[in-house]
C-alpha positions as YAML, in Angstrom:
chain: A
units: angstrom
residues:
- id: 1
  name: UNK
  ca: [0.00, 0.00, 0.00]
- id: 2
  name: UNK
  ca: [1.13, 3.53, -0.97]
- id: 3
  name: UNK
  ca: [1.23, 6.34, 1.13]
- id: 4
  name: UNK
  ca: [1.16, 9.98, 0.52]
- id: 5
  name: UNK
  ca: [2.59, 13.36, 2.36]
- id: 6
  name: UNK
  ca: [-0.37, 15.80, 2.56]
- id: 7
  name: UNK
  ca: [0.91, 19.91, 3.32]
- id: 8
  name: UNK
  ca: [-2.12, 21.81, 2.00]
- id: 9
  name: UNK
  ca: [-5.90, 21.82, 0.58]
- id: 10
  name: UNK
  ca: [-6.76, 25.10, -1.03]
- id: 11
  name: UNK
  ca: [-10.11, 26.07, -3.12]
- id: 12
  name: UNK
  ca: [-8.54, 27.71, -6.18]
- id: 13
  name: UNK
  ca: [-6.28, 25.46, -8.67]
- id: 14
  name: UNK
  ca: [-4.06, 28.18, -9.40]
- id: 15
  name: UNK
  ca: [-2.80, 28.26, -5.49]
- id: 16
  name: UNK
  ca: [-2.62, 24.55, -5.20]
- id: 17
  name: UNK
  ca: [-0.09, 24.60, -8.38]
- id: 18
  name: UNK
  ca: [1.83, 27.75, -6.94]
- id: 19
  name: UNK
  ca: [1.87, 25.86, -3.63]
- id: 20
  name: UNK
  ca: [3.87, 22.62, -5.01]
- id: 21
  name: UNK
  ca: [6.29, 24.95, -5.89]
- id: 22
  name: UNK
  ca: [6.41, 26.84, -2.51]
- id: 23
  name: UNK
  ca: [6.53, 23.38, -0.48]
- id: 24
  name: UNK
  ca: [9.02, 21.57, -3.36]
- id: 25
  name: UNK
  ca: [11.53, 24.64, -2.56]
- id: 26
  name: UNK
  ca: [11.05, 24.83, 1.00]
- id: 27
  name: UNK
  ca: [11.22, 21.03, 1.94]
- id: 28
  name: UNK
  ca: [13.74, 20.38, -0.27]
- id: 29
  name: UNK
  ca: [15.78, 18.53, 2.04]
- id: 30
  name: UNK
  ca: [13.11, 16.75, 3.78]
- id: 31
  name: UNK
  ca: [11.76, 15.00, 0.27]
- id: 32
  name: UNK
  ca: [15.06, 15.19, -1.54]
- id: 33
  name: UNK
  ca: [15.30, 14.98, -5.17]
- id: 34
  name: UNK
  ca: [12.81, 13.38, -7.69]
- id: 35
  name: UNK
  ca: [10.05, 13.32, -5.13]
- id: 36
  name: UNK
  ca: [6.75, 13.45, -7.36]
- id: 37
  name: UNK
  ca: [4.07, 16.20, -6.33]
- id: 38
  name: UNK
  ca: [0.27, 15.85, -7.18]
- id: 39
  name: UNK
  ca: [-2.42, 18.38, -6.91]
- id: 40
  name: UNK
  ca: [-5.87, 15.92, -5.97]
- id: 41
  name: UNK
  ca: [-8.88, 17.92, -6.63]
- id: 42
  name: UNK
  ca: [-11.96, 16.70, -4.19]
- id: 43
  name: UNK
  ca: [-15.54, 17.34, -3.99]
- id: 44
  name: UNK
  ca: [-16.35, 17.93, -0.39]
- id: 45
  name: UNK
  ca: [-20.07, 18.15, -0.85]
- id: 46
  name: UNK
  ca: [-21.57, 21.86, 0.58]
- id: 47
  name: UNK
  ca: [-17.84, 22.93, 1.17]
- id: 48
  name: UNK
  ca: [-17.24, 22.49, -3.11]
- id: 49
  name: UNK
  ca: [-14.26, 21.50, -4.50]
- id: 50
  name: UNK
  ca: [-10.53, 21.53, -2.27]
- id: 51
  name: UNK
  ca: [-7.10, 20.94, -4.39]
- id: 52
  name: UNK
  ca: [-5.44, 18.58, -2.06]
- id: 53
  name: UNK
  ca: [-1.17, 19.13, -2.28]
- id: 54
  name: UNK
  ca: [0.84, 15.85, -1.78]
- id: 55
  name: UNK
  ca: [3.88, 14.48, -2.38]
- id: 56
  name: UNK
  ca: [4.66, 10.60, -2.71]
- id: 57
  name: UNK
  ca: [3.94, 7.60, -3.15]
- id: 58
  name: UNK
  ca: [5.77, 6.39, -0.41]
- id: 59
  name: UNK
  ca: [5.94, 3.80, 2.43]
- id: 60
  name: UNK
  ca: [4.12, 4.11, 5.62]
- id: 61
  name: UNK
  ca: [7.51, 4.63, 7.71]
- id: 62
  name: UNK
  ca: [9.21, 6.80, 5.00]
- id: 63
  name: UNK
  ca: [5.04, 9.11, 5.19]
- id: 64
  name: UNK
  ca: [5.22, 9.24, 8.84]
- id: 65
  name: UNK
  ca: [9.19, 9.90, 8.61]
- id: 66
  name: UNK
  ca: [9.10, 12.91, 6.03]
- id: 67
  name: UNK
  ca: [5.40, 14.44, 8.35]
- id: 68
  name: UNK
  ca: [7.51, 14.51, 11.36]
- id: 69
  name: UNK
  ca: [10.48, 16.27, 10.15]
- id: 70
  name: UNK
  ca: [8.45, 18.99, 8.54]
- id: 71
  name: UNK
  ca: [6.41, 19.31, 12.26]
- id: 72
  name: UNK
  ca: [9.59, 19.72, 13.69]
- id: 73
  name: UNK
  ca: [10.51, 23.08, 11.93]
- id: 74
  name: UNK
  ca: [10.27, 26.21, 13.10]
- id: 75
  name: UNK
  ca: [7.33, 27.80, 12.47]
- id: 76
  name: UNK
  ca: [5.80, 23.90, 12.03]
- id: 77
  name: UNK
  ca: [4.15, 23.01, 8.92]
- id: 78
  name: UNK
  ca: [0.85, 21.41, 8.63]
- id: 79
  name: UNK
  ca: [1.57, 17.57, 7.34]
- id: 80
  name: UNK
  ca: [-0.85, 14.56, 7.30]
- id: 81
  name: UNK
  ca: [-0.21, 11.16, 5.65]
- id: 82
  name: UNK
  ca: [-2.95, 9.92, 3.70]
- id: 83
  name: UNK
  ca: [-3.76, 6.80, 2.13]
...
């Protein structure tokens, strides 16, 4: 099973793909090169639609591994693994 790295969910496309580039430069050495990036458009009926931002696939461990190194910064970023 694949695992992905969550950072963001924003409303308007445009900001989701601006945010990849935001989170690929700023995590750089947290996801390291050739980590793939996906913007995951969902329908959240009554909310509309939400551009998830996530990196991955990766394992469970290496999810959980990457989420807890980008908590740890200073100011902490917002990271969730999802399946």
């Amino acid at each position: 099973m694949f695992y992905y790295v969550q950072l963001g969910s924003v409303t308007d496309p445009q900001n989701a793909a601006d945010a990849v580039l935001r989170f690929r430069d700023d995590y750089a050495d947290v996801f390291g090169q050739g980590s793939s990036w996906r913007v995951v458009p969902v329908n959240l009926e009554g909310r509309g639609v939400f551009h998830r931002i996530q990196a991955g696939p990766y394992t469970e461990v290496r999810a959980r591994e990457i989420c807890a190194a980008i908590r740890a910064r200073t100011p902490p970023g917002a990271c969730v693994v999802m399946r």
